[in-house]
C-alpha positions as CSV (number, residue, x, y, z in Angstrom):
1,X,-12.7,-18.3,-2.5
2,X,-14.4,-21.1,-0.8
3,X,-13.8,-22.0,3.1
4,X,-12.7,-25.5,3.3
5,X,-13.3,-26.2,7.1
6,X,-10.1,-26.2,9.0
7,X,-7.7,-25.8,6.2
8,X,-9.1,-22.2,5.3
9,X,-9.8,-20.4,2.6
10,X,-9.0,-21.9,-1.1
11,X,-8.5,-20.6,-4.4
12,X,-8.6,-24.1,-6.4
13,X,-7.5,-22.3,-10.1
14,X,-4.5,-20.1,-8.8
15,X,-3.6,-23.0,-6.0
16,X,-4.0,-20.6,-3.2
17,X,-4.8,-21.7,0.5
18,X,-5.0,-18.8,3.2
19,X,-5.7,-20.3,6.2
20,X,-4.7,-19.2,10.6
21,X,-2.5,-21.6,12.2
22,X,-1.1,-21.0,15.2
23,X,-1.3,-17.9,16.0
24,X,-0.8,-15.9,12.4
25,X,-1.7,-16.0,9.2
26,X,-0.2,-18.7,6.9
27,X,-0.1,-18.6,3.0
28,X,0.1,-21.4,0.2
29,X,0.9,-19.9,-3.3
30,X,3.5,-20.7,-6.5
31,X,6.2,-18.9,-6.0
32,X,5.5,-16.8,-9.0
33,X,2.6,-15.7,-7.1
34,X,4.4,-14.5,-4.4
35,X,7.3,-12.7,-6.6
36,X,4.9,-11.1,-9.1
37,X,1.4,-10.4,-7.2
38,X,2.0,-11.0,-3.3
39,X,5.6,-8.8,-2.7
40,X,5.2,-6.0,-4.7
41,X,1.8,-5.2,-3.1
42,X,3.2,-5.8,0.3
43,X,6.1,-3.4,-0.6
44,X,3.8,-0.7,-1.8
45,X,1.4,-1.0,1.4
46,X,4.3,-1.1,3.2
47,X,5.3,2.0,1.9
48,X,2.0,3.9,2.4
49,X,1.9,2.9,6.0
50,X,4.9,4.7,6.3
51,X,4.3,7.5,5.8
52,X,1.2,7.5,7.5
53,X,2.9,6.7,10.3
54,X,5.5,9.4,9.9
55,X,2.9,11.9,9.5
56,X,1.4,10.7,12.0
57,X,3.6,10.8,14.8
58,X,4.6,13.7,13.5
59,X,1.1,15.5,14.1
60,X,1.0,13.9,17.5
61,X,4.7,15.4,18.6
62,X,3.2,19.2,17.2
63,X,0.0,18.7,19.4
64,X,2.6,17.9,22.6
65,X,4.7,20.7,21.6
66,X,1.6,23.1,20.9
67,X,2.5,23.3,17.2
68,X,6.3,23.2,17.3
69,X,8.3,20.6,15.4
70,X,11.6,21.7,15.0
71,X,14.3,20.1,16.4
72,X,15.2,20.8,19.9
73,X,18.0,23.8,21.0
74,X,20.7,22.0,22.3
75,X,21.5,23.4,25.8
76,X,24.6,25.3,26.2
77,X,26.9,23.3,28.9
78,X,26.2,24.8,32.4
79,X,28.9,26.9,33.9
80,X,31.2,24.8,37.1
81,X,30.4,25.9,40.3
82,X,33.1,27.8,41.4
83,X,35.7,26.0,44.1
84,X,35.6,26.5,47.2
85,X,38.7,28.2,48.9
86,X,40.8,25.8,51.1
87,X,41.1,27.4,54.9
């Protein structure tokens, strides 16, 4: 790739340009690019963050819970408080 000052980053034989504008990253490529090469790698990364994440999270909910991840005990309702007697 070569950087080509403000435009970014260029790939001349694929007809790639990678290059920041405002605020995020924007991407020039034939649409067969982006069906064949760019989405499937997106989905599969997107996958594998995933479940980093889940395991993750999960690992951090354990540690709170000192090792216990199973899913709460629901509370059995409270009994009424009883009424008071009129006088």
């Amino acid at each position: 790739m070569v950087l080509h000052g403000d435009a970014g980053f260029i790939e001349p034989r694929h007809r790639l340009l990678l290059r920041y504008d405002h605020g995020g990253w924007q991407l020039r490529a034939p649409k067969t690019f982006q069906d064949r090469t760019l989405w499937p790698e997106f989905v599969e990364l997107s996958k594998e963050l995933l479940v980093h994440l889940k395991e993750l999270t999960e690992r951090v909910i354990r540690e709170a819970n000192n090792d216990d991840v199973s899913e709460a005990v629901e509370a059995v309702s409270p009994k009424a408080l009883p009424v008071a007697s009129q006088r």
